[in-house]
C-alpha positions in Angstrom: -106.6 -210.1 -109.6 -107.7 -209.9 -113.4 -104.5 -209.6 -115.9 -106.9 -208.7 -118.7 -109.4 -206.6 -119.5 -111.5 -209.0 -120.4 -111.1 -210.6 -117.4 -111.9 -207.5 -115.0 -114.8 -206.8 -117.5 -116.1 -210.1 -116.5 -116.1 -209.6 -112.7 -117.1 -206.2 -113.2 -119.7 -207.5 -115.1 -121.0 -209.8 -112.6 -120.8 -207.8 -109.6 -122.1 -204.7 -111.4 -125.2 -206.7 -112.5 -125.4 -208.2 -109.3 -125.3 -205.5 -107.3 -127.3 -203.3 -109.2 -130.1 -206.2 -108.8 -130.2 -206.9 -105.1 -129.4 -202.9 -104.4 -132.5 -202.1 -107.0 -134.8 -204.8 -105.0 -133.6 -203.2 -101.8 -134.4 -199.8 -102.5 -138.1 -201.0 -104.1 -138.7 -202.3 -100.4 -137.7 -199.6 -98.5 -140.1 -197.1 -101.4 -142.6 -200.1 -100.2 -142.4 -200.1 -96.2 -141.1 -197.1 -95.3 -141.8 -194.4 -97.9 -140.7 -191.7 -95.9 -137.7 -192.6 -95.4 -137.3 -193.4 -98.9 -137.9 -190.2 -100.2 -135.6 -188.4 -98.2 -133.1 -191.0 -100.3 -134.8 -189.6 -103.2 -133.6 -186.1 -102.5 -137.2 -185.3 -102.1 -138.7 -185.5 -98.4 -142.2 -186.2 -98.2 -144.4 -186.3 -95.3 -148.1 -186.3 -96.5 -149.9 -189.4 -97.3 -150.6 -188.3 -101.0 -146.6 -186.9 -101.3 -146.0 -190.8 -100.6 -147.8 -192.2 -103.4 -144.7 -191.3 -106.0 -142.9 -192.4 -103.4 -144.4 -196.3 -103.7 -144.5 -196.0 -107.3 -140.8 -195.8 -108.0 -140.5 -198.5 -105.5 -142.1 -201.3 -107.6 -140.8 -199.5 -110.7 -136.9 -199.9 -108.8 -138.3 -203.9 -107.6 -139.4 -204.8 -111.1 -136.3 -203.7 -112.5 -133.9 -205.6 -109.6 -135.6 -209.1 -110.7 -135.5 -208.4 -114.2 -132.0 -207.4 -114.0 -131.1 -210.7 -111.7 -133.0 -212.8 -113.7 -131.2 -211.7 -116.9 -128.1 -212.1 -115.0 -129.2 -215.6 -113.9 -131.3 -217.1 -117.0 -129.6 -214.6 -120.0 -126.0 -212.5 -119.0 -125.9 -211.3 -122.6 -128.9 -209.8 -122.2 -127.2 -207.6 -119.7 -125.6 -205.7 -122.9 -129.0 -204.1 -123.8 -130.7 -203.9 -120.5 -128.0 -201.8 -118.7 -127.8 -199.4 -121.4 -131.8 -199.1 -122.0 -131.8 -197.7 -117.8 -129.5 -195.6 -117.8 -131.9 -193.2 -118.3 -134.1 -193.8 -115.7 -131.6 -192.3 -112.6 -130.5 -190.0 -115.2 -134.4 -189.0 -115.2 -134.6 -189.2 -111.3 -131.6 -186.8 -110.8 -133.2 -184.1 -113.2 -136.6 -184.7 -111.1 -134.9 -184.5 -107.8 -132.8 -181.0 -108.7 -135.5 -179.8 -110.6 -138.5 -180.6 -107.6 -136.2 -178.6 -105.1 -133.6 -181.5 -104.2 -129.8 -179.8 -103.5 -126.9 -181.0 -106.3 -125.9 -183.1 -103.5 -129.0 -185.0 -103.3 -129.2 -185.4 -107.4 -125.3 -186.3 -107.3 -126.5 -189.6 -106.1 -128.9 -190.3 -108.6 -125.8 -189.4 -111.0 -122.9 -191.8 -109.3 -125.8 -194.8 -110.3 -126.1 -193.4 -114.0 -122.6 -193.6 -114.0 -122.1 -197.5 -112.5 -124.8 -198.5 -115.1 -122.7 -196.9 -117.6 -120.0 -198.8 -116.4 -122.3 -202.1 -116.1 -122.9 -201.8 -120.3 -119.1 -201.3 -121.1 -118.6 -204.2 -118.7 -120.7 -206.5 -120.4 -120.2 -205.2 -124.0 -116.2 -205.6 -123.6 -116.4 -209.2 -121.4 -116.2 -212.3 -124.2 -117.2 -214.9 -122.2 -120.9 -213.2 -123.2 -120.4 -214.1 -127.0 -120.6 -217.7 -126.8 -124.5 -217.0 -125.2 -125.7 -214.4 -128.4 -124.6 -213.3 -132.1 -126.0 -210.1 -131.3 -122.7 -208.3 -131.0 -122.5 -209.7 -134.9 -125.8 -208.2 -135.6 -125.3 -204.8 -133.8 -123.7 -202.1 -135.6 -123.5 -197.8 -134.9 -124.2 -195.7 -137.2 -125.4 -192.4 -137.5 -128.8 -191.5 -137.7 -131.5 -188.5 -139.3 -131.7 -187.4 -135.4 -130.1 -184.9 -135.2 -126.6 -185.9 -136.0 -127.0 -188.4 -133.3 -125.9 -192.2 -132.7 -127.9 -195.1 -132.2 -127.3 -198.8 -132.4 -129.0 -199.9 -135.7 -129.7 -203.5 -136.2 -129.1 -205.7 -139.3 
């Protein structure tokens, strides 16, 4: 068992990724050969053959982002550190489009639960050290507030 936080932020780090890769390239092929069954996954149940087509769509979407995310994981961990947080809002997005396009709370709560493990995923690999010997960009990265709005964003320098 991890002692430290960086330690469990490492393992987290690396199953989170992991796991987010393979379940991402599993759910593009299920979108791919059986896209009715996938949207019922969705939270949005679609039977005709053009109701399918979104259906396939978010399936290479979710497949291109499962070997993206391994291959970061494999070729560049630190890259992990923008990637995770750049996706987040893309179940975020799915949720909103399930609820909104008639899907129950229950059906967009799952969308949700994988907003939050990617959100867990970025503090993971922002808080594990073993990631600073790959990139400086944790020296180049700094938040500060920007004219949005009173909002934050990560400014580079």
């Amino acid at each position: 068992l991890p002692t430290t936080v960086a330690e469990a932020a490492r393992i987290l780090r690396v199953l989170g990724a992991n796991i987010m890769g393979v379940g991402l390239l599993a759910l593009g092929a299920a979108c791919l050969f059986d896209p009715a069954a996938a949207s019922v996954m969705y939270g949005l149940p679609a039977t005709e053959r053009d109701g399918l087509r979104w259906v396939v769509v978010a399936g290479i979407r979710d497949a291109g982002l499962g070997v993206a995310t391994l291959a970061l994981q494999h070729f560049s961990p630190a890259s992990i550190r923008i990637l995770a947080p750049a996706v987040m809002g893309i179940p975020l997005a799915d949720a909103a489009a399930t609820f909104l396009l008639g899907g129950t709370a229950a059906e967009a709560a799952v969308h949700v639960v994988g907003t939050i493990c990617i959100g867990i995923l970025s503090l993971c690999a922002w808080l594990d050290p073993t990631l600073d010997a790959h990139t400086k960009v944790h020296s180049r990265v700094r938040v500060g507030s920007v004219a949005c709005g009173g909002g934050f964003a990560l400014l580079l320098t």
